[in-house]
Structures are given as structure tokens and as C-alpha cells.
C-alpha positions in Angstrom: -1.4 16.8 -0.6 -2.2 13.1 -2.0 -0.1 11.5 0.5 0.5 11.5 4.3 1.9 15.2 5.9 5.2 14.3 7.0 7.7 16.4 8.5 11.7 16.4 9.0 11.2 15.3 12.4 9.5 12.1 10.8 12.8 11.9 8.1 15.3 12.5 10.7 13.4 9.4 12.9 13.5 7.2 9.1 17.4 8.2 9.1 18.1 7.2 12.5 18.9 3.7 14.0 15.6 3.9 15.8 12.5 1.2 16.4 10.6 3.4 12.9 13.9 3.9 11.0 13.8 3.1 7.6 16.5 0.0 8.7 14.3 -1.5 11.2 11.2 -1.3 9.4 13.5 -3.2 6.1 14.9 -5.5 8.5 12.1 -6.7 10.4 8.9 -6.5 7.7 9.4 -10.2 7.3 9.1 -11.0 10.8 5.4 -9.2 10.6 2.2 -11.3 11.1 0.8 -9.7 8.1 3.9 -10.2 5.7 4.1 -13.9 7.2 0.6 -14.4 6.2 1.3 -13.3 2.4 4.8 -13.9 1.4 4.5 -17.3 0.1 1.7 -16.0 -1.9 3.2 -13.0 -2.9 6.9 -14.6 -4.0 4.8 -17.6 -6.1 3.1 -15.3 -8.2 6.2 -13.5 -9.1 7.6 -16.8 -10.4 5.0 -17.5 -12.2 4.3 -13.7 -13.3 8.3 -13.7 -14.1 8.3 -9.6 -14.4 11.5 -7.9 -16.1 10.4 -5.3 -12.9 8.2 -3.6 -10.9 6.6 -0.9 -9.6 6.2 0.0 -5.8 3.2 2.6 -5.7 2.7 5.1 -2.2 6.2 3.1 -0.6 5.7 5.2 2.4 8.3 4.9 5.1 8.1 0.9 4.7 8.8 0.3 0.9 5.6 -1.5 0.6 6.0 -5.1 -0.9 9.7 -4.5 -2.1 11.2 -6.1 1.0 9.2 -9.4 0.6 9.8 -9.1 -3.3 13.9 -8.4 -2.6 13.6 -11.7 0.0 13.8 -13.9 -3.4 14.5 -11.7 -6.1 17.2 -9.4 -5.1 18.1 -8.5 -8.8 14.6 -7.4 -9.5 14.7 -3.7 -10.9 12.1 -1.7 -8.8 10.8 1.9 -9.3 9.2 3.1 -6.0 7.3 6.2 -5.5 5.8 8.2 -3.0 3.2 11.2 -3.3 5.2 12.6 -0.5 8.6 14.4 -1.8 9.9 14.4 1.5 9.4 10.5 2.0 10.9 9.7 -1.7 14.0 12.0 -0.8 14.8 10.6 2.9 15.1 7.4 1.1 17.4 8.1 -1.7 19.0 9.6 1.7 19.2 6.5 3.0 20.3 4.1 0.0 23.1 6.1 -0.7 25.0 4.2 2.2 22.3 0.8 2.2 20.7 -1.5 0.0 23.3 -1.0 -2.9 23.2 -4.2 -3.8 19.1 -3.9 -4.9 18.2 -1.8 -8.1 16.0 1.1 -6.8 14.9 3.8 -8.7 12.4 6.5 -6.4 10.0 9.1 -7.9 7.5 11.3 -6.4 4.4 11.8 -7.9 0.6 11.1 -7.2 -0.6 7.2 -7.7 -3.7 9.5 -9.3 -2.0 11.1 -11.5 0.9 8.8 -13.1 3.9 10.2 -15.4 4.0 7.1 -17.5 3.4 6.3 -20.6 0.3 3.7 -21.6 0.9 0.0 -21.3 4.6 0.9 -19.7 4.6 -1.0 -16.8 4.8 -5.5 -16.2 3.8 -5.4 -12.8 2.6 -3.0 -10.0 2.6 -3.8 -5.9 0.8 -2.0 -3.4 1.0 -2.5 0.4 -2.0 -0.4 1.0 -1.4 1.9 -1.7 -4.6 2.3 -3.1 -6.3 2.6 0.4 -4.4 5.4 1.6 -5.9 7.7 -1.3 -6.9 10.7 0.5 -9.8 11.3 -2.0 -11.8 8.4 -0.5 -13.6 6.3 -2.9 -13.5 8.4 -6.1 -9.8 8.6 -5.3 -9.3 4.7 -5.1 -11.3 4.4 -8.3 -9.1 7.2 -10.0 -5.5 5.1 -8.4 -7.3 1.8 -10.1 -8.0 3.4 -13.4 -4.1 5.0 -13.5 -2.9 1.5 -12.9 -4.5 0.1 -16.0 -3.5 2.5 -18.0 -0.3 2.1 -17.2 0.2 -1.3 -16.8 1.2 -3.4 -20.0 -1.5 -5.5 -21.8 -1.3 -9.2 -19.5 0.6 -7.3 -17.0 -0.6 -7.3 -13.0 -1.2 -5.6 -10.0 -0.2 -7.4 -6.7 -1.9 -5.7 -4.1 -2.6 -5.8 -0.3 -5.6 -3.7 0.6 -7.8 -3.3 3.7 -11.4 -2.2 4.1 -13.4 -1.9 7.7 -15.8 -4.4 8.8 -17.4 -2.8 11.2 -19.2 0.4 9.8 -22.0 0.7 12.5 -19.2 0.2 15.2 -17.7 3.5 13.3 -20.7 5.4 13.4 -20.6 4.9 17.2 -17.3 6.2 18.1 -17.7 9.1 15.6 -21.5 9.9 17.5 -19.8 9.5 20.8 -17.0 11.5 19.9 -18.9 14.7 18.5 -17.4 14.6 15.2 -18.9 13.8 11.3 -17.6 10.7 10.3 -14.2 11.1 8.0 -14.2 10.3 4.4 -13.1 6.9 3.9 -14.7 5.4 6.6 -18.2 5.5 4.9 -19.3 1.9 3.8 -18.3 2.0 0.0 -18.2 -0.9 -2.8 -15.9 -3.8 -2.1 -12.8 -3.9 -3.7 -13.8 -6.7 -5.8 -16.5 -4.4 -7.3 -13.9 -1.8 -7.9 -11.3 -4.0 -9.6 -13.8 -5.1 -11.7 -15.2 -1.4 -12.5 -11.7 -1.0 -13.4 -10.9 -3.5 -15.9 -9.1 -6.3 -14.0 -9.2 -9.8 -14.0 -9.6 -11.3 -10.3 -7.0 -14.0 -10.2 -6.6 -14.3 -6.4 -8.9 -12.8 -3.5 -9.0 -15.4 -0.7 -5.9 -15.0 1.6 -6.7 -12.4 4.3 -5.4 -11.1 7.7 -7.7 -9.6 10.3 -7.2 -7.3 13.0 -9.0 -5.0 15.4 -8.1 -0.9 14.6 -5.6 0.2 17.7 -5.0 3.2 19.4 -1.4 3.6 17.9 -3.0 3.2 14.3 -4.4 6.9 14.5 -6.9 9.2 16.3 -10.1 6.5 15.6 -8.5 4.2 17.5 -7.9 6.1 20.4 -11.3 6.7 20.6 -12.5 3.6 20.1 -10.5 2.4 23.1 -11.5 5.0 24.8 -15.0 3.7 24.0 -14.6 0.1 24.6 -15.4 0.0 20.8 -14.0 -2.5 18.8 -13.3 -1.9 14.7 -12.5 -4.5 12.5 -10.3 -4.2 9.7 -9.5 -6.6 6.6 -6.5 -6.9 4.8 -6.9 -9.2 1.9 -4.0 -10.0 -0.9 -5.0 -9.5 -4.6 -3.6 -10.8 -7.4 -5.0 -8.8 -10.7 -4.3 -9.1 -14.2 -5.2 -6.2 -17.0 -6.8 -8.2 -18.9 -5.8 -7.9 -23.1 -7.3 -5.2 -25.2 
């Protein structure tokens, strides 16, 4: 239950040739605004992070960062992992007949709760990993401290989070629409606070993409267009080091 509800109507749409399959979303994630606006950053601090491989944390349905990664480092062992079984087994599904020429490994298990030793790990992506924690803050601060532990000494976490800019534009459409506001989309710390709770060193913080929540993102943004309410959301790319202990 730490990850997103999906059922086999969901894995037979990731299996099938359509616009949310598993080989459209691989195909085309370079062609998104948000993956143009952080690949060269992403890919330059690989090079210069040079890790022996890596770890894709809550992959969901879109692999997360391994697409942009597998762009310039094809050879690049990867673990990716999923809270949801379901998700981690539609893809070892689907890379039975694609994507043999990449090193993928899949597990399922809970970004809270890690099955990995200490200091294991060079590097660590997440695509909005970390946000998706379904225990709101305390979860994200529980994901953070997992990915410390894990991590090697020197080693980093390359990670593309989000976090709302409009609180009091939340609180509107949650009044209007009858309902207590959801955890998660309470104003909490920054993520630089939270890194830095955590242990990390803040390399990189200042390349971000904004947008405006939308009705296809979930039921919010229905009814903020319903509304005429406008929610602003920030996805910023970080670039953290566990710093030596």
C-alpha cells in the first residue's frame, strides 16, 4: 500500500502498443518538456559522478530517469524498483521481448523500507520518487533517511521532485469542493530543508520546470478546472551527495 493501486487493466494497457504503454512512454520521455529541460543536466553529472550503476527508486509505469540515463549510457547496470508488485512484474513482462540490450534488474519493495545493505549503493535517481510517498511528509523524510543509509559514503542522489506553489489556491478548491484537504497537499518544509535534515550535501537546486496542476493529473485538478482555479506546481532537479562519515 506504499505505492499507487494499480490494476491488470492498467498492466494490460503498459503491455499493449497503446498512447500509456510501457513502449510509448520509453520511446517518447525524451521528447517531454520536462525531460528536455533536465537531460543535459542530468547526463553531465553522470560523467562527472562516473557511477559503476544505479538505482531507479518508485520506476512506476515510466522507468523514472533510466530512459534519459540509457540515452548516453546504455551499458549502465540499473536496479529499478517499484512498491507496486504488479508494476515491477508487467515490466520484467515486458523486457523479456525489449530493451535486451540495457542491464535491468527490477525489485519490489517500499523506497521506506529498503532491503539493502548500509553504504551499498553509488548512485540513486528518482523521477518523483520521493514525492509520491503516500505517508506525506513523515513518509518523504523516512524515503530520504533510507536513501542515505543506503547509499555509499561520496555517493549521490539525482532527483527530480515537485512541491505546490499555490497552497491557499488548494485550500480553495478543497473548501469549494466539500472535502478536508488530502495529506500531502498541506504546506510542509522545502525540500532543501529536508535534504539537509537528512544528511545531504546540496550540489545543484536551481534548474526547474513549472506547470499549472491539470484535470488529467488526478481528481484536484478536475476540480480546480471546474473552479477556474489555478495550482502551481514545481519540479526542480537535485543533485545530492551523502556527504563522508
Amino acid at each position: 500500500m506504499d505505492g499507487d493501486c494499480f490494476d491488470e487493466a492498467d498492466a494490460e494497457m503498459w503491455l499493449s502498443d497503446g498512447s500509456i504503454s510501457f513502449k510509448n512512454r520509453w520511446e517518447n520521455t525524451l521528447q517531454k518538456e520536462i525531460f528536455i529541460t533536465f537531460k543535459d543536466d542530468i547526463l553531465n553529472a553522470i560523467d562527472r559522478i562516473n557511477p559503476s550503476m544505479f538505482l531507479e527508486i518508485a520506476c512506476g509505469p515510466g522507468m523514472g530517469l533510466a530512459p534519459v540515463i540509457f540515452s548516453k549510457h546504455p551499458q549502465l547496470p540499473c536496479i529499478a524498483s517499484d512498491a507496486s508488485s504488479l508494476v515491477i512484474r508487467s515490466w520484467r513482462k515486458f523486457l523479456e521481448d525489449n530493451l535486451k540490450q540495457h542491464d535491468i534488474s527490477l525489485a519490489a519493495f517500499s523506497i521506506m523500507d529498503m532491503p539493502l545493505k548500509n553504504d551499498s549503493i553509488d548512485m540513486i535517481t528518482s523521477f518523483i520518487g520521493v514525492s509520491s510517498s503516500r505517508q506525506g511528509e513523515e513518509g518523504e523524510v523516512k524515503a530520504l533517511k533510507e536513501i542515505f543509509r543506503v547509499l555509499k559514503n561520496g555517493g549521490y542522489l539525482i532527483a527530480i521532485e515537485n512541491e505546490w506553489t499555490d497552497y491557499d489556491a488548494i485550500e480553495e478548491v478543497f473548501n469549494l469542493w466539500g472535502k478536508p484537504v488530502w495529506q500531502g497537499f498541506v504546506k510542509q518544509k522545502t525540500w532543501q530543508e529536508k535534504f539537509l535534515e537528512c544528511g545531504f550535501k546540496i550540489e545543484a537546486c536551481e534548474k526547474t520546470f513549472f506547470r499549472h496542476l491539470r484535470k488529467d493529473d488526478n481528481d484536484l485538478g478536475k476540480q480546480a478546472e471546474k473552479f477556474g482555479i489555478k495550482i502551481g506546481m514545481k519540479h526542480t532537479l537535485f543533485i545530492l551527495q551523502k556527504s563522508f562519515i
